[in-house]
N, C-alpha and C positions, 0 to 999 in steps of 0.2 A: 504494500500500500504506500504509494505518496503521500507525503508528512505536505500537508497544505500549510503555507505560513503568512500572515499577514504583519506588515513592520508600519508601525506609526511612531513617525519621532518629526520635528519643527525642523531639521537640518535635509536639505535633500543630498549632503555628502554621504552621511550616515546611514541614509535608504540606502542608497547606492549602493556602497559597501557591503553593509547588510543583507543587498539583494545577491550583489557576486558572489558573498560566502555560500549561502543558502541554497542561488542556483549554481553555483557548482559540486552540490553534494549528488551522489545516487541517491535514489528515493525521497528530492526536495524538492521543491518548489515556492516559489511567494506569487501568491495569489492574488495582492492587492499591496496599497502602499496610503498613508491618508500623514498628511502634514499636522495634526490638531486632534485633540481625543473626540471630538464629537461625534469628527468623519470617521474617527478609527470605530466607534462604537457600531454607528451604520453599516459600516462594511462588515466589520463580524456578525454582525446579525444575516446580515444578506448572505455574505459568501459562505459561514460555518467551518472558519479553518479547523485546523487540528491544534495548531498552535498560533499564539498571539505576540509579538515580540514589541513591548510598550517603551518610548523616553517616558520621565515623569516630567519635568518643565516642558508643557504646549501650550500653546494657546488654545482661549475658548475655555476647553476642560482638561485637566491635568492627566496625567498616564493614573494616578492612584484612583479617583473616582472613576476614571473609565475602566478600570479594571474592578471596583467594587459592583460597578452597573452589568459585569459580565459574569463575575466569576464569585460576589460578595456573598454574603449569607443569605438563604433564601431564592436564591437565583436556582430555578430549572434547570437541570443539565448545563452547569457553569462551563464556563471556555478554561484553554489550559493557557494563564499568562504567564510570561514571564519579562518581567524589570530589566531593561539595560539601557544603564545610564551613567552618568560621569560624576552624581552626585552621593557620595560616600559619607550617607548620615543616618545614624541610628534610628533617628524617627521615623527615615522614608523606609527602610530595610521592612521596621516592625509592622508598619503601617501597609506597603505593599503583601508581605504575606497574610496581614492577619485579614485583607481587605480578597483574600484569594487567592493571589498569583500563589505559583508553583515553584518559582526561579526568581532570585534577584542576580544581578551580572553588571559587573563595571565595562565600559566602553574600552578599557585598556588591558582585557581579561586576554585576548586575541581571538583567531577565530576558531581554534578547537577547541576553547570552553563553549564558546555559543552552540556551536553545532553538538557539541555531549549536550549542550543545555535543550536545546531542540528537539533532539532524541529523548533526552529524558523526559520531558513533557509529554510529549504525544506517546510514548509509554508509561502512560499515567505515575513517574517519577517526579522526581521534584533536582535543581542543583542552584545551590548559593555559592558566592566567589570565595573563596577560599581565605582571601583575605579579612572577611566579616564573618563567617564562620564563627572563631571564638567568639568574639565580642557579641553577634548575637546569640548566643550560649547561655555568656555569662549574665546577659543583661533578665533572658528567661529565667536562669535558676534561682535570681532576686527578683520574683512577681510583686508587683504592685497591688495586685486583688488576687485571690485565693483562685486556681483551677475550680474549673466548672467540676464536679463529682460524674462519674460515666452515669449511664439509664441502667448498665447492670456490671456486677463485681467482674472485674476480669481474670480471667485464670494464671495460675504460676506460668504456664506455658505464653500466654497470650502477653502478658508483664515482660519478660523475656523477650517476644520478639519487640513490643515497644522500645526497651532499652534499648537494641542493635537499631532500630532504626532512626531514633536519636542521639545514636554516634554515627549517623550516617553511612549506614551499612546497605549494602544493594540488597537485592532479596535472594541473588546468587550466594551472595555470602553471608548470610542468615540460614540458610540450608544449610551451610556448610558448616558453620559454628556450632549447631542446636542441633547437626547429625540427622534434620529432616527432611524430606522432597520439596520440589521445587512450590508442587502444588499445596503441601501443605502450609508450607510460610504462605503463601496468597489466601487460603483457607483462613489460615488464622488474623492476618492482618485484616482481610473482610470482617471478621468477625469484631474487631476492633476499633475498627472506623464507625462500626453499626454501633455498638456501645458508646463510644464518645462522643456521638454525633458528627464524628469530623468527616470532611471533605477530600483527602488528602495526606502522605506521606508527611507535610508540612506543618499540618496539623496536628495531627502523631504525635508529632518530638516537640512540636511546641507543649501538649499537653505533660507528657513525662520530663520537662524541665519546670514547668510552673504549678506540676501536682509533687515534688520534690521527689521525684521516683531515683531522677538521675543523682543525687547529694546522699 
């Protein structure tokens, strides 16, 4: 399957680029392109990529409300976004995943972080720059408000995978740890998301940082 990908950002360098990366991958393509988050919202609606590749500074509406209006809480079959941008600040990082996105990504990551980031997306993964990483960690394991409590207790086993996916373990290497099949890591992470409410790989490790699993 082609990975459809739509890139909204105010620089038309940045499309550009972005587009060359993107179309020179096998199985990529950019399906559209929009200057300002309003246009980028219209287009995802119309086109239905696979993945959404947001700036946060546009004009009109910002890359984080167009990505709440796509992929926020509530939202129907949410879109998979992912943040790349040049602005390197705690509040857009927190504010982008917790508003959705999948992926936050610095403009100076190069171009095979974006494309792992692309891929992981549209295989319902999630990837943050490596460089925010820690600091959004650490900023989770000191919550400001108490974690949400799940809808039901989760199991030792189910805790378990929580924890490797909140040190950002692929679900390859979840198997591999916990000595289970492929399909059962996916089993049990299903079974996890449905409990927590969450949407999300992203949500996941958000939640075992600010319910103090990971401390």
């Amino acid at each position: 399957m082609t990975i459809r990908v739509l890139i909204a950002d105010d620089q038309e360098m940045v499309r550009t680029g972005f587009r060359m990366i993107i179309d020179s991958q096998p199985g990529m393509e950019v399906v559209g392109e929009a200057a300002d988050g309003t246009r980028a919202v219209q287009l995802a609606r119309r086109l239905r990529p696979e993945v959404c590749l947001f700036d946060i500074r546009m004009p009109g509406m910002d890359g984080l409300e167009a990505t709440r209006l796509l992929a926020g809480p509530g939202v129907p079959d949410p879109f998979r976004v992912v943040i790349v941008t040049t602005f390197d600040m705690d509040e857009y990082v927190y504010g982008a995943l917790r508003g959705g996105a999948v992926g936050f990504l610095l403009k100076d990551s190069g171009p095979a972080l974006l494309v792992e980031a692309v891929r992981a997306a549209a295989n319902g993964g999630s990837l943050v720059s490596p460089s925010i990483t820690v600091r959004l960690l650490e900023r989770l394991a000191r919550p400001v408000a108490p974690a949400t409590p799940p809808r039901e207790a989760l199991t030792d086993r189910e805790l378990d995978v929580v924890r490797l996916v909140a040190r950002g373990r692929t679900n390859d290497e979840i198997a591999g740890e916990l000595f289970v099949s492929l399909s059962t890591v996916k089993t049990h992470l299903g079974s996890v998301q449905r409990k927590l409410g969450a949407r999300n790989r992203v949500e996941t490790a958000a939640w075992a940082w600010e319910s103090g699993l990971m401390r």
